[in-house]
TIDOPA-254294 format. One line per 4 residues: number of its first residue (from 1); for each residue x, y, z of C-alpha. Coordinates in steps of 0.05 Angstrom, whole numbers. Layout:
N
NUM) X,Y,Z; ...
***
This chain:
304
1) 1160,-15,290; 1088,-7,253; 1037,24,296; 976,-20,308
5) 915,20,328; 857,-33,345; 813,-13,405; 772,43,426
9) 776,91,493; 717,117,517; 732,198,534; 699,221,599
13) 631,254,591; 657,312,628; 669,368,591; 717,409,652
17) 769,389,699; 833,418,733; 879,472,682; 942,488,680
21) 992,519,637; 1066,532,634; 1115,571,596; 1108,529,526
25) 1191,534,515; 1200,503,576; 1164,442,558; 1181,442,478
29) 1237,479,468; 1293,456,415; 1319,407,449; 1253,377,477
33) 1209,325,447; 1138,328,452; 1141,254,487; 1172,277,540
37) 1114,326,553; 1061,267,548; 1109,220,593; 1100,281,651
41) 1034,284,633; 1022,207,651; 1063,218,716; 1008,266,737
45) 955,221,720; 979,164,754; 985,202,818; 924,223,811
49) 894,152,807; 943,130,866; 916,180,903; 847,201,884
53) 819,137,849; 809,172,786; 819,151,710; 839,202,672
57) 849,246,601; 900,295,594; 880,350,544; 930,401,511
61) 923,462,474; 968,525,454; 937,591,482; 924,652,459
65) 981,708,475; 940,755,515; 954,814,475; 969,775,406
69) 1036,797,398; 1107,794,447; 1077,764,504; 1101,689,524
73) 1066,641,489; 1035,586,530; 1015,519,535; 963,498,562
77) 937,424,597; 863,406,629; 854,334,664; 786,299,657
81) 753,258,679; 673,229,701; 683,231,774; 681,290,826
85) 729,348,824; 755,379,881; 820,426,907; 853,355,934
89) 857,325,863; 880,392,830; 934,403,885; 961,328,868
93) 964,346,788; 1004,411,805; 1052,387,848; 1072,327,807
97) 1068,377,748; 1118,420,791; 1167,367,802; 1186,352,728
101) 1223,426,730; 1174,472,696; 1143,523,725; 1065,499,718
105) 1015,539,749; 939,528,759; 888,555,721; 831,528,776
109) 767,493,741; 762,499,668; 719,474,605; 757,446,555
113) 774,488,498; 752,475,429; 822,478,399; 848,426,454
117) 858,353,433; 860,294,484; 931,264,481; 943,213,529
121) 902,175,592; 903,121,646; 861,78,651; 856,11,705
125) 946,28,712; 949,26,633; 977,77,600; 939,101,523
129) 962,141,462; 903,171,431; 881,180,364; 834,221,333
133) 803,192,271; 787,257,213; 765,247,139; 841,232,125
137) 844,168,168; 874,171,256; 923,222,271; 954,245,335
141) 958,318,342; 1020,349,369; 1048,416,385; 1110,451,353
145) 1142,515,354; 1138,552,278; 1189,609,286; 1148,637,351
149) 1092,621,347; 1067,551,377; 1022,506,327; 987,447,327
153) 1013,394,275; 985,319,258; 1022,256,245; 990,198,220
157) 1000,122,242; 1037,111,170; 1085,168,191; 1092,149,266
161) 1129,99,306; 1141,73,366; 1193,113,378; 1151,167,375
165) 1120,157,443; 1122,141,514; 1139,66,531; 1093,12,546
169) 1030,53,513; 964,26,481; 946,61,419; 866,63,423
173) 816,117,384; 789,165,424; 714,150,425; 661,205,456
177) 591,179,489; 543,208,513; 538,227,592; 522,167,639
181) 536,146,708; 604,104,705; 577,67,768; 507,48,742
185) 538,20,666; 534,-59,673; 589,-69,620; 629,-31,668
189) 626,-63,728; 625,-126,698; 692,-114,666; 713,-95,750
193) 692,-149,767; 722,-194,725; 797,-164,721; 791,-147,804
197) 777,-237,805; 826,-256,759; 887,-201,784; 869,-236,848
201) 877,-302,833; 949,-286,787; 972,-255,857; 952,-316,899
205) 967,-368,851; 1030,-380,888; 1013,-385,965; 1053,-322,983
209) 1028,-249,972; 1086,-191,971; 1078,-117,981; 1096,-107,918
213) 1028,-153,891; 995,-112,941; 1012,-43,922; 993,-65,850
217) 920,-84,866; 915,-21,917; 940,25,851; 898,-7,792
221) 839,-18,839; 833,42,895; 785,31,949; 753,88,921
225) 734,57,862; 711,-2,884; 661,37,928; 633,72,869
229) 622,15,832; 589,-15,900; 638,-73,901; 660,-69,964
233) 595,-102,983; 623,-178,984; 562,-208,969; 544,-172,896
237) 615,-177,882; 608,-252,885; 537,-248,847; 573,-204,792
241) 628,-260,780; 583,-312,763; 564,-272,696; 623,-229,697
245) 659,-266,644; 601,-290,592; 582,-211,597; 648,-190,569
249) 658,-243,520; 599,-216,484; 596,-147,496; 669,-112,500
253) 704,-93,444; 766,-145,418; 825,-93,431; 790,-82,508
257) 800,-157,514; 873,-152,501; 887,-90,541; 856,-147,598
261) 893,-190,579; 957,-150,592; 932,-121,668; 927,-192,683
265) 1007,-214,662; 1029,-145,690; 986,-175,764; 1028,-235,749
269) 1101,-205,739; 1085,-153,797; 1128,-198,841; 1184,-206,784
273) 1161,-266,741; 1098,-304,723; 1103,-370,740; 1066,-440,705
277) 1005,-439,748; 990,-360,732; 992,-380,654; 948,-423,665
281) 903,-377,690; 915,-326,638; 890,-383,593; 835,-390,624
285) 819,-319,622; 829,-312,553; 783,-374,545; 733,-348,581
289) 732,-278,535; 725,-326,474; 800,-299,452; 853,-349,411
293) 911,-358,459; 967,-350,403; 933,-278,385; 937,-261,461
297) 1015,-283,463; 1023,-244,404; 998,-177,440; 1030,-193,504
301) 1098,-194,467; 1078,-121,430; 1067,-103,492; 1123,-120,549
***
């Protein structure tokens, strides 16, 4: 299947986070496909959100051999993210690093290297391919072994496909901005706002409210982060919602929309099926971000 590459993902501002690196023919040896490097990678990063409240980037790179000849040649991973950075969140990467089978070991705080290229992220429980976009069009950059030595190689959407990558992923360009405050960006909590109202309703739509609806709105909106964004504070939450949705419908991007559009029918099936009344909703969700239901059915069958 045809790659489709239509939003864009904001990378964090910060420019260091956790690092970590691992015996590089352990991860991508012959018989190991560099999917299967970024699925681990999104394992980490959603424990990390589970746990810590974070959104995150994971960033790879090859390293240098330390003495540019025998030595083992490494591969190297830093997690990103605009948010604060402490032992706790670096202990939680490791571990679940630690429990795919490689032998991972931190590399405490570091900056991002030049060479390194961000690869995949979570972001709100959704999981994102990203691309880079050069003078020859998007790419993904990958690394492969060359005889011994580990390089960094580029496919293109035309050469990719689905296959290619982890399941259930939103291909989005990574996009860098300059440093802000998460917290104090209106679009921002706006867009918390409005998905935190409408996963709501989907969940209570039918009178009963599982553990498993539960667990979903404690992992795609952590306590945490509500707190950052203030929102725990009933009273601007409400104030918020009144504008919430004519905010977005002018302001976010079209593919941002969509990737809304598919939290809200994953809130829905998060008790095993979405029922009449939740489309509904949904509808009048997608009304409400000015979007053409038959485009969002479209993308919600691309997607699940």
């Amino acid at each position: 299947m045809a790659i489709s590459v239509d939003t864009e993902f904001r990378l964090p501002a910060a420019l260091t986070g956790p690092a970590f690196s691992v015996d590089a023919r352990a991860v991508l040896g012959p018989d190991r496909q560099w999917r299967v490097l970024q699925e681990h990678a999104l394992t980490a990063l959603s424990r990390l959100s589970e746990t810590h409240g974070h959104d995150a980037v994971a960033w790879f790179c090859a390293l240098a051999r330390p003495d540019g000849s025998g030595a083992v040649q490494r591969l190297g991973l830093v997690v990103s993210w605009d948010g604060p950075v402490g032992d706790a969140e670096a202990n939680t990467l490791l571990a679940t690093l630690r429990g795919t089978g490689a032998s991972w070991r931190s590399e405490g705080r570091r900056a991002i290297p030049r060479r390194a290229f961000p690869s995949v992220a979570l972001k709100e429980g959704f999981s994102y391919q990203l691309w880079v976009e050069g003078r020859r069009g998007l790419s993904i950059p990958t690394l492969a072994f060359e005889d011994d030595d580990l390089l960094q190689a580029r496919t293109s959407v035309e050469d990719a496909d689905s296959t290619f990558f982890p399941p259930r992923i939103i291909h989005a360009v990574g996009i860098r901005v300059p440093h802000q405050d998460q917290d104090s960006d209106p679009l921002e909590v706006h867009k918390m706002v409005f998905a935190l109202n409408v996963c709501e309703r989907m969940i209570e739509a039918d009178g009963v409210v599982s553990e498993g609806e539960i667990e979903f709105l404690r992992r795609v909106f952590p306590p945490q982060r509500l707190e950052r964004h203030g929102l725990l504070d009933r009273v601007k939450f409400l104030l918020l919602r009144q504008h919430a949705g004519d905010t977005l419908a002018t302001a976010m991007p079209h593919g941002e929309k969509l990737a809304l559009m598919g939290l809200f029918w994953r809130a829905g099936e998060s008790d095993g099926a979405v029922e009449p009344v939740q489309l509904q909703i949904l509808e009048a969700a997608a009304f409400q971000l000015q979007l053409d239901w038959s485009e969002v059915e479209i993308y919600l069958r691309g997607i699940w």
